[in-house]
C-alpha positions in Angstrom: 0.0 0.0 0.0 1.5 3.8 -0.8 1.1 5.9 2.3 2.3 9.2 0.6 3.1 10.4 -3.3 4.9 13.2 -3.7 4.8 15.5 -6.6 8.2 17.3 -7.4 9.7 19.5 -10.0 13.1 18.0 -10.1 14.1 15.2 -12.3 15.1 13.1 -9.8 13.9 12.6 -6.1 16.9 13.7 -3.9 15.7 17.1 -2.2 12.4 15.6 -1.0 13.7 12.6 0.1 16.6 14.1 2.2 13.9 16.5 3.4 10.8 13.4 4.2 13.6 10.9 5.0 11.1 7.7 4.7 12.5 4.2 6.4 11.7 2.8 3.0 11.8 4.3 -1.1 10.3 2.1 -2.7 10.9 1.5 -6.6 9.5 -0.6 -9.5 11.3 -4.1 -10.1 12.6 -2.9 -13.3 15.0 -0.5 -11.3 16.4 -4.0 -9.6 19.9 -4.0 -9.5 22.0 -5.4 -11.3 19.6 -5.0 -14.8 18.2 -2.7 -13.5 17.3 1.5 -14.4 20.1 4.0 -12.3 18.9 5.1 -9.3 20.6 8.3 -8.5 18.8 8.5 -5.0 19.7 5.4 -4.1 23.1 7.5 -2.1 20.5 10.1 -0.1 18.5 7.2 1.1 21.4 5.2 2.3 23.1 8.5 4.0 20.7 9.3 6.5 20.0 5.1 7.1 17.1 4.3 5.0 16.9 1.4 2.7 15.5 1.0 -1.0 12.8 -1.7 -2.0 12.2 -3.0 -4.9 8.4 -4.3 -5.8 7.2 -6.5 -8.8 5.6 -4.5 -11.5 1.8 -5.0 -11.9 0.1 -4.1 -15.0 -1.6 -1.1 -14.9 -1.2 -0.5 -11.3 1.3 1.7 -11.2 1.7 5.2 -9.7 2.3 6.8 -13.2 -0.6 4.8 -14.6 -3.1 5.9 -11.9 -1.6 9.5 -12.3 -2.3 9.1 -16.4 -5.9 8.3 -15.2 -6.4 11.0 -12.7 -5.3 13.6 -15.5 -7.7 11.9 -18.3 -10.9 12.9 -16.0 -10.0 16.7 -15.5 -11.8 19.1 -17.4 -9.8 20.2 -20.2 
C-alpha cells in the first residue's frame, strides 16, 4: 500500500527525500539492480540510514498509470 506520493519539480527525487527521510523508497522491479534503471537517489536514502525496496511491476497498477488516469478525468 502507498502511504504518501509526492509531486516534485526536479528530475530526480533527492531534495524531497533528504527533506521526508522515509524508512523505505520504494521503486519498481525494473529499477532492480543489477539490470536494472540508475537510481541516482539510491546515495540520499542510504546517507541518512534508509533502505531502497524493490516491488514486482503489476500491469496497470502503477503510480504513473493511476496519475495518467487522474489527468484523463479533468476538465480540459
Amino acid at each position: 500500500m502507498v502511504t504518501l506520493a509526492v509531486i516534485f519539480s526536479d528530475m530526480t527525487p533527492e531534495r524531497p527525500l533528504a527533506r521526508l527521510r522515509p524508512d523505505v523508497h520504494c521503486k519498481g522491479a525494473d529499477y532492480a539492480p543489477p539490470h536494472g534503471m540508475p537510481i541516482p537517489e539510491m546515495a540520499t536514502v542510504e546517507a541518512y540510514g534508509g533502505r531502497v525496496e524493490f516491488l514486482p511491476l503489476v500491469p496497470e497498477r502503477s503510480t504513473s498509470s493511476l496519475m495518467g488516469r487522474v489527468r484523463a478525468s479533468l476538465p480540459s
